[in-house]
One Martini backbone bead per residue (centre of mass of N, CA, C, O) as a GRO file, in nm:
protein
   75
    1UNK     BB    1   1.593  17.663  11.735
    2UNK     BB    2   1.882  17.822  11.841
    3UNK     BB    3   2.125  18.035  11.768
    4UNK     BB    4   2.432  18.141  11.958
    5UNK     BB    5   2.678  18.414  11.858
    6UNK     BB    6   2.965  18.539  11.930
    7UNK     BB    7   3.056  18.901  11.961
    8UNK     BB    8   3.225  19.220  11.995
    9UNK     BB    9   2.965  19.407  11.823
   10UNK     BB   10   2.710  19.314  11.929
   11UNK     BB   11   2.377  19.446  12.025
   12UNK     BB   12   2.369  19.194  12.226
   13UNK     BB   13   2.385  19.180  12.577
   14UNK     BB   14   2.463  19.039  12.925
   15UNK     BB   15   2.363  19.096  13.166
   16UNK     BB   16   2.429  19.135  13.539
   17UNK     BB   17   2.223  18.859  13.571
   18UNK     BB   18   2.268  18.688  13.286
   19UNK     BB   19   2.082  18.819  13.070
   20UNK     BB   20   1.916  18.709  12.750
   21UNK     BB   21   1.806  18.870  12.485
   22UNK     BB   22   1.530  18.813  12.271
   23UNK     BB   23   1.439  18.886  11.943
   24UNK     BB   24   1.131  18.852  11.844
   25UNK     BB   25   1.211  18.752  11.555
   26UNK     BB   26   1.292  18.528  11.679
   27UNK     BB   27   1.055  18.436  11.866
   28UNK     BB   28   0.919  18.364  11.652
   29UNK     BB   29   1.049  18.195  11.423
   30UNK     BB   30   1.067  17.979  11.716
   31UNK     BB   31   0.782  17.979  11.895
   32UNK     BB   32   0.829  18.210  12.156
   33UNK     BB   33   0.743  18.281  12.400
   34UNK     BB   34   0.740  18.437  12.673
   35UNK     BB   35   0.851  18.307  12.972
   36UNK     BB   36   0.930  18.020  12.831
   37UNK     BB   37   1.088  17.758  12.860
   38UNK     BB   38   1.444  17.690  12.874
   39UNK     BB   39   1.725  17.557  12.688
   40UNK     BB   40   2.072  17.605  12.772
   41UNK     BB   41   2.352  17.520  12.541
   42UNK     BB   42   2.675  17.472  12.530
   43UNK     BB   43   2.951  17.544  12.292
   44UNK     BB   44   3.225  17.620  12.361
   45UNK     BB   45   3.435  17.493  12.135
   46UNK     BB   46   3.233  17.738  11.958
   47UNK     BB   47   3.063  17.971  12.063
   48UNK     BB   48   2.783  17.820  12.165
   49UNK     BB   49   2.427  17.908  12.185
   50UNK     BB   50   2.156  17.682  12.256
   51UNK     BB   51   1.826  17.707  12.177
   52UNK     BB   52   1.549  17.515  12.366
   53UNK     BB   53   1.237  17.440  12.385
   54UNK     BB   54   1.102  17.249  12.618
   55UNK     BB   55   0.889  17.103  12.465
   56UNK     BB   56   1.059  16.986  12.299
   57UNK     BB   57   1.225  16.851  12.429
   58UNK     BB   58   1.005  16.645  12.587
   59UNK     BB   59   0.889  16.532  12.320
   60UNK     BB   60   1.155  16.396  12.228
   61UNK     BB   61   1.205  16.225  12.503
   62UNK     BB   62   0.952  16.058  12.472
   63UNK     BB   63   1.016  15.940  12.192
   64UNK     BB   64   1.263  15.791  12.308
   65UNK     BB   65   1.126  15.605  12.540
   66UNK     BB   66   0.928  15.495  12.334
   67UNK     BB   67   1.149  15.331  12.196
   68UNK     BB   68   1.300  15.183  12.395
   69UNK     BB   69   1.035  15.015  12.494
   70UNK     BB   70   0.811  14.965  12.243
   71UNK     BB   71   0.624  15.241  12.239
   72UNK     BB   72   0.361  15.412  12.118
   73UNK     BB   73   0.372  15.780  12.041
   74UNK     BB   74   0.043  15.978  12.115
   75UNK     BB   75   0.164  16.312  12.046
   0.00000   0.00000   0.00000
């Protein structure tokens, strides 16, 4: 997961189709292919963009449905 915090100086800026690029050395150590679907969480009152590769979601999501319902999750 990725931690975005807004600067008023800061080198990277939201485009004004609304995207935000991420910088490849980030991508890279949350092992973030170019491309790959990614959810990304506001966490307005700290001024906080949470970014998870959608990947990582689904498997969360996955081990959560398999314990609520007593099945072994062999993902």
């Amino acid at each position: 997961m990725l931690v975005v915090a807004s600067a008023l100086a800061g080198p990277h800026v939201v485009g004004s189709r609304g995207e935000l690029p991420l910088p490849a050395s980030a991508r890279q150590m949350c092992a973030i292919a170019a491309g790959q679907p990614l959810l990304l969480a506001a966490l307005v009152a700290h001024d906080l963009l949470v970014i998870h590769p959608a990947r990582t979601v689904a498997r969360l999501l996955a081990d959560l449905h398999a314990q609520v319902i007593g099945v072994p999750n062999d993902s």
